[in-house]
C-alpha positions as CSV (number, residue, x, y, z in Angstrom):
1,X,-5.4,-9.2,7.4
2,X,-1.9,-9.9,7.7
3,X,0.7,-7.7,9.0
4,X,3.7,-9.6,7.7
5,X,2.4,-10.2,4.6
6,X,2.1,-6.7,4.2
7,X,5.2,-6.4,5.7
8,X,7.0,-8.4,2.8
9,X,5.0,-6.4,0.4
10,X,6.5,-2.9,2.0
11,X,10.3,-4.6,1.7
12,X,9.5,-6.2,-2.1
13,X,8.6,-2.5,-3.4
14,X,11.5,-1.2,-1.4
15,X,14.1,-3.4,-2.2
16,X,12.9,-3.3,-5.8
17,X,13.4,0.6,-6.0
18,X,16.7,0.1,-4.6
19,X,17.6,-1.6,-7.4
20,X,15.7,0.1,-10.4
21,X,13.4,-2.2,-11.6
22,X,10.8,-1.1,-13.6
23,X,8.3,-4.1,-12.9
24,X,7.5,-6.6,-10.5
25,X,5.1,-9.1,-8.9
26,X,3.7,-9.6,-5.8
27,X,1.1,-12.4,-4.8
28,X,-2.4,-11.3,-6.0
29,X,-5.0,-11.4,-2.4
30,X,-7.4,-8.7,-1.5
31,X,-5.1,-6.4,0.8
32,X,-2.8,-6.3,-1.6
33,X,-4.6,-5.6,-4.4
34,X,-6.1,-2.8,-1.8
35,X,-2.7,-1.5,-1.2
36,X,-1.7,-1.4,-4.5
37,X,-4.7,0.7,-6.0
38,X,-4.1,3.1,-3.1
39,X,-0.5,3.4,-4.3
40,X,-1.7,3.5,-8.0
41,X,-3.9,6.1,-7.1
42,X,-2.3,8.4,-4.9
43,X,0.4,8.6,-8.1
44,X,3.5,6.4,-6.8
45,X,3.3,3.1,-8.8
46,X,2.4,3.9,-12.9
47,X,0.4,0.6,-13.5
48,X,-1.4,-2.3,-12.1
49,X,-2.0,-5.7,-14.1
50,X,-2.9,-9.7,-13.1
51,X,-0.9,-12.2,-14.2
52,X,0.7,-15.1,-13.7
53,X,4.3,-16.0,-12.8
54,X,5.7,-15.7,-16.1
55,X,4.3,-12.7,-16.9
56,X,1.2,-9.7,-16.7
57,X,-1.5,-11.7,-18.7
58,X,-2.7,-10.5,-22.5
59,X,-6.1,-11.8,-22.3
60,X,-8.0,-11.8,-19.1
61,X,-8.0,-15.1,-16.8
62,X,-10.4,-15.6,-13.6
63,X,-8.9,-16.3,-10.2
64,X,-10.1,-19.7,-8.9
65,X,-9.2,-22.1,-6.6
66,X,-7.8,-24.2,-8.8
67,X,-5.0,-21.1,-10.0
68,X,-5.2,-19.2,-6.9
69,X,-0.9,-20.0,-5.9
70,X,-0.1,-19.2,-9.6
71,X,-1.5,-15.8,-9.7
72,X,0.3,-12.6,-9.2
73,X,0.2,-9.1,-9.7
74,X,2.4,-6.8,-11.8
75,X,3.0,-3.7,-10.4
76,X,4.6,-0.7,-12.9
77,X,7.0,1.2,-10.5
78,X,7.6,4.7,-11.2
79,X,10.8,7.0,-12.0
80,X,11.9,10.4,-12.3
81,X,15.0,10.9,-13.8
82,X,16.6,8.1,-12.4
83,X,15.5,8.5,-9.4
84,X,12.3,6.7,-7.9
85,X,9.4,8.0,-7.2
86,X,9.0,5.9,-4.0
87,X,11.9,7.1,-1.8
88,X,10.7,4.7,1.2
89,X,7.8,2.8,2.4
90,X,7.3,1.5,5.5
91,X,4.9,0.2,8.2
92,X,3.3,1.6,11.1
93,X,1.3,-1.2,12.2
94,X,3.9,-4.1,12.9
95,X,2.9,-8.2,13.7
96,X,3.4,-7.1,17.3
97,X,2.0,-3.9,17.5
98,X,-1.5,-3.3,16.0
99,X,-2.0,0.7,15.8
100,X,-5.7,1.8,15.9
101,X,-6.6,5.2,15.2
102,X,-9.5,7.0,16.5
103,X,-11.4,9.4,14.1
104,X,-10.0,12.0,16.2
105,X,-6.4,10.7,15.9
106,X,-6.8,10.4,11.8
107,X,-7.9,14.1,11.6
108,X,-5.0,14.8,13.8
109,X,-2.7,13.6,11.8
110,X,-3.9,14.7,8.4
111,X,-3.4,18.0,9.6
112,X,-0.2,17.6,10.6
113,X,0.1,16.7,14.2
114,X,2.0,13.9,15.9
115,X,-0.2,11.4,17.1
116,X,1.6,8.8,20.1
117,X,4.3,8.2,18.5
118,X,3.2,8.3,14.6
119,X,5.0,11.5,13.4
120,X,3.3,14.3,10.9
121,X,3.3,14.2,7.5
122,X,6.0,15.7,5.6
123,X,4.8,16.9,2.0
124,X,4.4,14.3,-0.6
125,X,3.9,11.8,1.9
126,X,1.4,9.7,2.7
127,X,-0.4,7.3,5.3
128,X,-2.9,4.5,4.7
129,X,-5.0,3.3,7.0
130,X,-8.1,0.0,7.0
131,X,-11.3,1.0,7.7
132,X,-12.3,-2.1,9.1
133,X,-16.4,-1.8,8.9
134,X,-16.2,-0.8,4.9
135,X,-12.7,-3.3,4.3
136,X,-11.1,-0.8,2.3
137,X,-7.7,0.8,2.3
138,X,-7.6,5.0,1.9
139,X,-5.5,7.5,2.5
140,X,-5.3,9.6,6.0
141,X,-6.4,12.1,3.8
142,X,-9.8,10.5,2.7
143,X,-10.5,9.1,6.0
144,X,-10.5,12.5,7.6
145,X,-12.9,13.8,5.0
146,X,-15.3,10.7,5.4
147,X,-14.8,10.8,9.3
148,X,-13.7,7.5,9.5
149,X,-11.2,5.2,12.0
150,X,-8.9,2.3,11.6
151,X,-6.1,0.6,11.8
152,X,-2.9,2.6,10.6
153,X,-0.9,0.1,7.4
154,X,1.9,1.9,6.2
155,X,3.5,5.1,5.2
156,X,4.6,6.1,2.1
157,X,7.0,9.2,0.8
């Protein structure tokens, strides 16, 4: 897992809101892919697709080695009256500064508490973290819930 990869994913979406644009591509790997689907499902991007550079693809094309650099994925951003639905994203976990969160600290700060230096979540916000034994991205949320620990990605609001 990359941190500035994510990191360029985080200023993409941002500086694409900035500008109102209602699709756009990011390189198509596993974290991403991760971080997308939490987005998608957590209600702040309207679609997800696979593609290509030129385009979301019409009919279904596997991801091999041979088309790995050429594959992308589409991401539908949302808006409300002309106004984004993503007001800012941005991470928690830098290249520098890994942050790893206890299961104690995640159910700390899903209910609202400020954990070192990670401040509470306002309403219609949210924080994703890795769980790195299952090597999936959830909500703070989810992982409080499932009693689970990792490494704290990004915020969204």
């Amino acid at each position: 897992m990359s941190f500035v990869h994510l990191a360029n994913f985080c200023a993409h979406i941002k500086n694409c809101t900035n500008v109102n644009i209602s699709t756009t591509s990011v390189p198509f790997t596993r974290l991403h892919l991760q971080v997308a689907l939490g987005l998608y499902k957590e209600g702040f991007i309207s679609s997800i697709s696979r593609g290509s550079i030129t385009g979301p693809d019409v009919t279904p094309v596997d991801v091999t080695p041979d088309n790995i650099s050429t594959r992308r994925l589409w991401l539908g951003l949302k808006y409300r009256n002309n106004q984004s639905v993503i007001r800012d994203i941005s991470l928690v976990s830098k290249p520098g500064r890994k942050v790893n969160l206890t299961k104690e600290e995640v159910k700390a700060l899903a209910s609202g508490l400020t954990v070192r230096f990670i401040k509470p979540l306002q309403p219609a916000e949210c924080i994703f973290i890795k769980n790195v034994k299952e090597n999936e991205v959830i909500e703070i949320q989810e992982a409080a819930k499932r009693n689970l620990d990792g490494v704290a990605l990004y915020r969204v609001k």
